[in-house]
C-alpha positions, 0 to 999 in steps of 0.5 A, spaced: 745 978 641 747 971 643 743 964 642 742 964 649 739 970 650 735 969 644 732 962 648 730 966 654 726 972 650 722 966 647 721 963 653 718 970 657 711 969 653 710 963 654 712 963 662 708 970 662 701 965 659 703 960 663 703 964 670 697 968 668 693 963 663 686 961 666 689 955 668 695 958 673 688 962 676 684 956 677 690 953 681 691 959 685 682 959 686 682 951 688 688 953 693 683 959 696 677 955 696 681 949 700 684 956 705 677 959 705 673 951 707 678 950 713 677 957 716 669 955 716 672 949 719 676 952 724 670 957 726 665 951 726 670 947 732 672 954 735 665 955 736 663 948 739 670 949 743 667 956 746 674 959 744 674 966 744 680 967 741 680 962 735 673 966 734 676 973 734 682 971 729 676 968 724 670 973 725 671 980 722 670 986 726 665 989 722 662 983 722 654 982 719 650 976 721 643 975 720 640 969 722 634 966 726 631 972 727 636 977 729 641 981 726 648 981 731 655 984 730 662 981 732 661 981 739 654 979 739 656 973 735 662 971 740 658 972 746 652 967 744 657 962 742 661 963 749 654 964 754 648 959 755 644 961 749 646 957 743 646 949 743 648 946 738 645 939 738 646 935 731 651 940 727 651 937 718 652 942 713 653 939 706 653 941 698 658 948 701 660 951 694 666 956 694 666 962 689 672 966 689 672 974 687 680 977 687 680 976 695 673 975 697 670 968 697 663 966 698 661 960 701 655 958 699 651 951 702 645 947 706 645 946 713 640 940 717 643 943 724 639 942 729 639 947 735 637 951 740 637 959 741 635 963 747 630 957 749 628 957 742 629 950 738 631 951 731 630 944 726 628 946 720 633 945 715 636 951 712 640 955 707 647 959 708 651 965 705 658 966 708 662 972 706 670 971 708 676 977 705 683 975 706 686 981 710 693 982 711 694 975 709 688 971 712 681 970 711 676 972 716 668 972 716 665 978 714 657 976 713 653 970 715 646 969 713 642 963 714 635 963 711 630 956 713 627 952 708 619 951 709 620 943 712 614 940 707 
């Protein structure tokens, strides 16, 4: 065997440590948390846009979202967002923390929002858990839960 094979054999253990070090897996988790917070991002613009279709590429067809009261799939979701029920009058949401798990991130964050659904007005800052899962290579939105938080 030549000097030269020999130095590549060396270095395969070090590039395969490298490649699967916990290091490379923080990089590839940063990257994701970033695609992961421009996709929330995205569905925040959509929304206040009415884009329907930005908003079916982002919600998830098995989508669950819980929140003020009701629990609503995709379609319910796209048509308040699309109809008159859902106002948005002050949008803020801070502190998001992204977790990822393999091809599942949870976003997890704090909204002072203040809005209006269904004639109903919805000040009281609030608590969220957002669930995306990368499909044939995008993120989409699988399950939204928003809990109030008792104002003091």
């Amino acid at each position: 065997m030549s000097i030269r094979a020999m130095r590549r054999i060396e270095v395969i253990p070090f590039l395969i440590f490298a490649l699967t070090s916990p290091l490379g897996a923080q990089e590839s988790d940063d990257a994701a948390k970033a695609e992961v917070l421009k996709v929330g991002q995205q569905f925040n613009e959509a929304a206040r846009a009415k884009d329907q279709g930005a908003l079916e590429r982002i919600l998830s067809d098995r989508l669950s979202w819980v929140g003020r009261g009701d629990r609503l799939n995709k379609a319910q979701v796209i048509a308040d967002y699309l109809s008159e029920n859902l106002h948005f009058k002050y949008f803020a949401h801070d502190g998001e923390r992204v977790n990822i798990f393999g091809n599942t991130a949870v976003v997890t964050g704090h909204s002072t929002s203040v809005l209006e659904y269904k004639g109903k007005l919805f000040d009281a800052p609030r608590l969220f858990t957002d669930v995306y899962v990368k499909t044939d290579g995008r993120w989409q939105l699988v399950s939204h839960h928003v809990s109030e938080i008792a104002k003091p």
